[in-house]
DOZA-406922 format. One line per field, with one value per residue (C-alpha): x, y, z; residue number from 0; residue in one letter. Coordinates in steps of 0.1 Angstrom, whole numbers. Layout:
// residues N
c1: [X, ...];
c2: [Y, ...];
c3: [Z, ...];
num: [NUM, ...];
residuo: [A, ...];
// end
This chain:
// residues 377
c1: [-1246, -1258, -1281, -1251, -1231, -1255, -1260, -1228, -1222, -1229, -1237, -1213, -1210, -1216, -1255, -1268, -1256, -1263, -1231, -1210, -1209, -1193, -1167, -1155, -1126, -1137, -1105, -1093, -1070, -1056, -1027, -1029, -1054, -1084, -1054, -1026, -1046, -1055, -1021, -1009, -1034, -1026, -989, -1002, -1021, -995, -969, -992, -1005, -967, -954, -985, -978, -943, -944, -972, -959, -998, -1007, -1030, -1063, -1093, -1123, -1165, -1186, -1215, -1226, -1252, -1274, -1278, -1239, -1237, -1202, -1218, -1203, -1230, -1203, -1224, -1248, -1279, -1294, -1290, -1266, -1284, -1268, -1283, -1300, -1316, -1328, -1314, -1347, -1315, -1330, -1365, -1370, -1356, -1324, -1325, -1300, -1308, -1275, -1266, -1237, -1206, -1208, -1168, -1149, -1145, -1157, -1154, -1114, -1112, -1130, -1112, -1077, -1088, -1100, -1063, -1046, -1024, -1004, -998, -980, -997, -1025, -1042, -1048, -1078, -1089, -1124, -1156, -1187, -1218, -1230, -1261, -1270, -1243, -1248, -1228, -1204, -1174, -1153, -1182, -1196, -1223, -1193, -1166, -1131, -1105, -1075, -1091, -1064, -1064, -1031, -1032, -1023, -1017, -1036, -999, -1005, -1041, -1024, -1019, -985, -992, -1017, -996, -965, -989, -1002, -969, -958, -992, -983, -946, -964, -987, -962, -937, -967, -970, -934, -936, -962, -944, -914, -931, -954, -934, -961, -974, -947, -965, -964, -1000, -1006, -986, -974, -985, -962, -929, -951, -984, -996, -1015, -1043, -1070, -1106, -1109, -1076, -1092, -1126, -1105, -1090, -1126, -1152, -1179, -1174, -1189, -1170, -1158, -1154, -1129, -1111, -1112, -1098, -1073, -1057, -1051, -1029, -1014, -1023, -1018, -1031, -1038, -1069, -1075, -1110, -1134, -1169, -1168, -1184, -1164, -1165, -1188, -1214, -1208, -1184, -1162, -1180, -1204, -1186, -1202, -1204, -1187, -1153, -1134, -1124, -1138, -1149, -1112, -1098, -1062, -1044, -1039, -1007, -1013, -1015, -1060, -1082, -1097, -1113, -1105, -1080, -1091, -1087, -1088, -1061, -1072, -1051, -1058, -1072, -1050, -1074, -1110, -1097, -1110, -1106, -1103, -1101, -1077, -1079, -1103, -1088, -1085, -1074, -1108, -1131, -1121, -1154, -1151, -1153, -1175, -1198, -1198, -1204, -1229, -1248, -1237, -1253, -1284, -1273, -1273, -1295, -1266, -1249, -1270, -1252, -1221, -1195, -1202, -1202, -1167, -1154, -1172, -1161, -1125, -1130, -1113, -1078, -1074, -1069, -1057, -1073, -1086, -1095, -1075, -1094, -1081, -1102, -1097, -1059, -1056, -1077, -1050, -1019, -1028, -1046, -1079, -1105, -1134, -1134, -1150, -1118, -1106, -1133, -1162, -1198, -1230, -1238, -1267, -1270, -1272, -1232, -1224, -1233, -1215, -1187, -1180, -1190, -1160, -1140, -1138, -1140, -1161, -1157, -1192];
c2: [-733, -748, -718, -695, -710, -706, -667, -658, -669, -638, -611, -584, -563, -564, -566, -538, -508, -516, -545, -518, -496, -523, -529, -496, -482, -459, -444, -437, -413, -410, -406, -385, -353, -354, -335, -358, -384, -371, -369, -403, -419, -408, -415, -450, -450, -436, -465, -493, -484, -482, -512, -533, -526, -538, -568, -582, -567, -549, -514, -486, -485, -465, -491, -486, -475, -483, -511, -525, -548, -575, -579, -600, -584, -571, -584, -603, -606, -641, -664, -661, -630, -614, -582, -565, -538, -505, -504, -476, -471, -448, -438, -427, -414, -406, -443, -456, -467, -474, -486, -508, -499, -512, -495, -519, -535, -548, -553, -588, -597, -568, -569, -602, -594, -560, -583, -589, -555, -540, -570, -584, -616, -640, -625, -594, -574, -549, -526, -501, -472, -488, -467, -495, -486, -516, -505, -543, -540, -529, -496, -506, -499, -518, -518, -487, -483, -468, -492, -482, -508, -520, -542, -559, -590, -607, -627, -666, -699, -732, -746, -719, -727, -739, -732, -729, -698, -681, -685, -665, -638, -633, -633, -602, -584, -587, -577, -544, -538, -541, -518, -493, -491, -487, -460, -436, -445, -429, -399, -395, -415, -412, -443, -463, -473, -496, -489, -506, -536, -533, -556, -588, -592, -626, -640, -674, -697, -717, -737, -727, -766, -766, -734, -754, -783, -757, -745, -768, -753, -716, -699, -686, -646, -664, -687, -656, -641, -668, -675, -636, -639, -662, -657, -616, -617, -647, -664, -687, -707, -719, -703, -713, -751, -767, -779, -809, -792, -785, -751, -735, -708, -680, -676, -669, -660, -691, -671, -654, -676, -711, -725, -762, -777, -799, -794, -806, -792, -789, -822, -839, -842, -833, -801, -778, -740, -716, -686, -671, -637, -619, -609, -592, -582, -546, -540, -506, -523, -559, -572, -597, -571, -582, -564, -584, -609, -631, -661, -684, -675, -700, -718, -732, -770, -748, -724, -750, -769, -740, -726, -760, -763, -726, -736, -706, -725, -698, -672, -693, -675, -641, -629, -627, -664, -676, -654, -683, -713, -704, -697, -658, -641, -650, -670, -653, -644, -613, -599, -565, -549, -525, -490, -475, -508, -511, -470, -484, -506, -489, -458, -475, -461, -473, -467, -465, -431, -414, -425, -424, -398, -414, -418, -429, -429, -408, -432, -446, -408, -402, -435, -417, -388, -402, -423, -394, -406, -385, -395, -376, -360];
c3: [80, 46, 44, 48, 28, 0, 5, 1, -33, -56, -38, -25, 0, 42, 36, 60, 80, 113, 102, 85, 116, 136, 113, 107, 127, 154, 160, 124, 116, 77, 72, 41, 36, 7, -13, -7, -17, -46, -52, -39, -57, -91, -88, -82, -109, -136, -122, -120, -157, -168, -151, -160, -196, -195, -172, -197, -230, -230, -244, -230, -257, -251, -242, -243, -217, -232, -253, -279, -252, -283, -285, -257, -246, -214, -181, -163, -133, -123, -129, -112, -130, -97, -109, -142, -159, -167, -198, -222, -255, -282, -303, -330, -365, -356, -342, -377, -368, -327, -308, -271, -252, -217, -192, -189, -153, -166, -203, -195, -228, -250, -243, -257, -293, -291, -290, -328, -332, -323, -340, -309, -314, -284, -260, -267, -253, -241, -211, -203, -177, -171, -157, -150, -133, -107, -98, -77, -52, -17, -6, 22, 27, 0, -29, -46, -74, -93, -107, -121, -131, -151, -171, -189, -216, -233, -262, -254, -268, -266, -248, -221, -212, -178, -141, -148, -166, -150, -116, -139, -147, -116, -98, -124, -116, -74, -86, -97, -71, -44, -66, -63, -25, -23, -50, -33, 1, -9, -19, 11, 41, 62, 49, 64, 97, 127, 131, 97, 80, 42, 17, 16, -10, -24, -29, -12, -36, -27, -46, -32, -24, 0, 18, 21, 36, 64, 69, 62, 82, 72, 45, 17, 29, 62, 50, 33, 64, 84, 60, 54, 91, 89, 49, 42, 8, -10, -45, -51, -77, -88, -84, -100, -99, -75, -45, -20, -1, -34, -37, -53, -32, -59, -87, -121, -156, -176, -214, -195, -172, -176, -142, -156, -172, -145, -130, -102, -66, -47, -30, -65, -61, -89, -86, -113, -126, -148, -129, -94, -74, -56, -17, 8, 46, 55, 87, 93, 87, 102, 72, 40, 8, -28, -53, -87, -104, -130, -154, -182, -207, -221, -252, -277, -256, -222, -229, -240, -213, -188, -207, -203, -164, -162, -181, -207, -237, -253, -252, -282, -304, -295, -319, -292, -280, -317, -324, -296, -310, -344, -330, -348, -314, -297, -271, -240, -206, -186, -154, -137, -108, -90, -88, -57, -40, -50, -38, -5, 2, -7, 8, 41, 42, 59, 32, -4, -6, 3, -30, -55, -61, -64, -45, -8, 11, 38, 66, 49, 50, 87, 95, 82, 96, 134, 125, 111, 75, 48, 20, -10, -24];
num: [0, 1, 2, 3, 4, 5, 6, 7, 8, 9, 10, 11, 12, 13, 14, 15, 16, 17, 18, 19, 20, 21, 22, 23, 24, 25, 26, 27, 28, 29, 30, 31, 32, 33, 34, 35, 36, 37, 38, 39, 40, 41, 42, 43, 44, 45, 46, 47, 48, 49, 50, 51, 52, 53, 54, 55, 56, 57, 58, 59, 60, 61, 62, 63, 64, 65, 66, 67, 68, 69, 70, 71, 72, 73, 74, 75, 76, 77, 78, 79, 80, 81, 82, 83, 84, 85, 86, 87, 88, 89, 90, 91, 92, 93, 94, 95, 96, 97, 98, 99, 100, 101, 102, 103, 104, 105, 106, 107, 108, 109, 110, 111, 112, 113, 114, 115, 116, 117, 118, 119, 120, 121, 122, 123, 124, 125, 126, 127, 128, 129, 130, 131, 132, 133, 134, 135, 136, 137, 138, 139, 140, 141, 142, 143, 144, 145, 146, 147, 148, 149, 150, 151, 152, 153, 154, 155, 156, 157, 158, 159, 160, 161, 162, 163, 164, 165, 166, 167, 168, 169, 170, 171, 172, 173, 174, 175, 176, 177, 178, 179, 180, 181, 182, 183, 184, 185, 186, 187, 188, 189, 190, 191, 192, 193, 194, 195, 196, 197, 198, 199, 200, 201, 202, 203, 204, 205, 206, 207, 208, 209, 210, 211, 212, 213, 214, 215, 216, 217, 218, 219, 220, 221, 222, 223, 224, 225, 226, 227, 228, 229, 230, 231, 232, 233, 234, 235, 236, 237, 238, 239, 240, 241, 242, 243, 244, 245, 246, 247, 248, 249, 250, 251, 252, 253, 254, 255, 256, 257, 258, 259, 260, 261, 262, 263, 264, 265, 266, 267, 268, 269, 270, 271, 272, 273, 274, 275, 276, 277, 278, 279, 280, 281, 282, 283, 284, 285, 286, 287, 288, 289, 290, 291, 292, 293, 294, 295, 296, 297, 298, 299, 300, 301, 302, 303, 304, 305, 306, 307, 308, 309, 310, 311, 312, 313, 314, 315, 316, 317, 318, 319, 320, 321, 322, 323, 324, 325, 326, 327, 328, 329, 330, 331, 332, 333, 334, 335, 336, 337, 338, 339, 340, 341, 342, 343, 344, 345, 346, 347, 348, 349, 350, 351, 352, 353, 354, 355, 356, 357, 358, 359, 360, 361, 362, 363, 364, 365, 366, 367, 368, 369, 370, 371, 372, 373, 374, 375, 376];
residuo: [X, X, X, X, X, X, X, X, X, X, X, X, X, X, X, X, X, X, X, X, X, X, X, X, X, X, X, X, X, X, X, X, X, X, X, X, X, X, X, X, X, X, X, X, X, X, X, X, X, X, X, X, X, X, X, X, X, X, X, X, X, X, X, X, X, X, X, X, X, X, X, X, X, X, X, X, X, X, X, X, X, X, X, X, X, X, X, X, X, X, X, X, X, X, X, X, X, X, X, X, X, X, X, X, X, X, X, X, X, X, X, X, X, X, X, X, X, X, X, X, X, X, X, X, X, X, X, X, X, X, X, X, X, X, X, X, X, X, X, X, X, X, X, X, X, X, X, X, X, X, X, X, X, X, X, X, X, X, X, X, X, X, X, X, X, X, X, X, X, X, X, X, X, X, X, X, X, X, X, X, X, X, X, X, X, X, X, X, X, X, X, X, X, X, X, X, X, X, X, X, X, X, X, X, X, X, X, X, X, X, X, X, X, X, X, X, X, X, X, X, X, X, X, X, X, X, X, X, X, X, X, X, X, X, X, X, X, X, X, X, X, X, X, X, X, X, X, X, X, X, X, X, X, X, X, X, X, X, X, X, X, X, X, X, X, X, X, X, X, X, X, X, X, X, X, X, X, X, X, X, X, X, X, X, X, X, X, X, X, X, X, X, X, X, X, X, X, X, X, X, X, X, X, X, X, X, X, X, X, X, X, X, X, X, X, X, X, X, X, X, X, X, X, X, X, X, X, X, X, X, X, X, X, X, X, X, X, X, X, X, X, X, X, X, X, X, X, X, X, X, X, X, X, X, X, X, X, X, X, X, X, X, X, X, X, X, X, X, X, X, X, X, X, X, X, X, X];
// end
């Protein structure tokens, strides 16, 4: 079990097709066409863009697709060196004046020095329509090589570095995301099912190490799993630091999320993170399915420290790691919401294709269709 544990740090996705195939719903039937959706999905989009914006006092700015590889404002999503991002070189000038570039695998960082940039004050901030290109992942049925998001950063205050906080701001991001599944289920009513359960009005909050408590011998998604069953819409907290068990419940980049300062649980115990993902059940794939990644950002003492934890103390030397050490960028609170995985959810499909245009293998594809799901070419 120690062994399994282990292997399902970092990596995403099922791990092979012969797996996917027995999760996905043999007798699916959406409930909206490839057209509807379309349709559904960007009146989702436009409300949870709006509302977003007001419930965190943020504003829409354009944001990079691609940036300088030297920066060190690419998101390395973990900690292992096990998810690279695509990079290229831009010969620029006849070779005189090149440029390495890399794809964005997230904004993580890059919305943080762009809070200067735009010159937000706390309680300010920003939100952005973000393309990435994940070319590590494993194509199932919830993860694609193509990544769009609302990645989102606000402006904070050394007071608010605190649970207390982040649990506010996460409460106003599930106030949207419900708002949006009753939105697009007024306009297409065949959403409202007894074949499928709605998202719930609230969120449950857990800290990873209460979850591990519940489940001591089960590996990380496995605890997820076990848990959504029973709570289908849940909040955890800390994720990064090592646990009881000497794992923690998920790698997590060293230079974005606080995962090292110490808080306190429900139960009053010591327990570690300012960070923490948003996971609801799937009622068609049976299955645990994350929305939103989050957290209170590293400060110069935290970053610091995690960079030594990680054994990254060589990324100091980068510009947007010395902007924090030399306190030259805000303080901050961000995340990314998924938009295929929120549309996914909201619109109950059984496979993120049916939402977002990108490439599958043809094995994924033929899944598909013996299962009558559409995936979009």
């Amino acid at each position: 079990m120690i062994t399994d544990k282990k292997a399902d740090l970092s990596g995403p996705g099922i791990g092979n097709y012969e797996e996917l195939a027995k999760i996905l719903p043999n007798n699916y039937q959406s409930l909206l066409d490839p057209r509807q959706t379309q349709e559904a999905l960007f009146a989702a989009k436009a409300y949870v863009e709006e509302n977003l914006c007001r419930e965190l006092n943020l504003k829409m700015v354009t944001v990079p697709l691609i940036v300088d590889r030297d920066s060190g404002v690419n998101d390395m999503l973990d900690r292992d060196g096990s998810r690279t991002p695509i990079e290229f070189h831009i010969a620029n000038d006849h070779g005189k004046n090149p440029i390495d570039a890399q794809i964005v695998q997230a904004a993580t960082k890059w919305k943080r020095v762009a809070l200067k940039q735009f010159g937000f004050a706390a309680g300010e901030g920003l939100c952005t329509d973000m393309r990435a290109v994940r070319k590590d992942y494993f194509l199932d049925h919830d993860h694609s090589a193509y990544v769009d998001q609302w990645d989102w950063e606000q402006v904070m205050t050394e007071e608010q570095r605190n649970l207390d906080y982040l649990t506010t701001v996460v409460r106003k991001i599930w106030r949207v995301l419900k708002g949006a599944e009753n939105h697009v289920q007024e306009l297409f009513p065949q959403l409202r099912t007894e074949r499928y359960s709605d998202l719930p009005e609230e969120l449950t909050f857990f800290h990873a190490e209460e979850i591990l408590e519940r489940y001591p011998d089960l590996p990380r998604k496995a605890r997820e799993t076990a848990i959504l069953q029973e709570y289908p819409a849940i909040f955890i907290y800390g994720i990064g630091w090592p646990l009881s068990d000497g794992y923690p419940h998920e790698m997590r980049a060293a230079d974005y999320d606080d995962w090292v300062t110490e808080t306190r649980s429900a139960k009053g115990k010591p327990v570690h993170g300012l960070n923490g993902d948003i996971l609801v059940w799937n009622p068609v794939t049976q299955r645990r399915h994350e929305l939103s990644s989050m957290g209170i950002r590293v400060n110069a003492e935290t970053l610091h420290k995690q960079l030594e934890i990680s054994s990254q103390l060589d990324f100091l030397r980068l510009p947007y790691h010395q902007a924090i050490i030399n306190s030259e960028i805000p303080l901050s609170i961000g995340g990314g919401i998924g938009q295929s995985r929120t549309y996914m959810s909201l619109l109950k499909k059984a496979h993120i294709g049916e939402v977002s245009v990108t490439v599958w293998p043809e094995i994924l594809k033929r899944i598909c269709r013996e299962r009558n799901i559409h995936v979009l070419d």
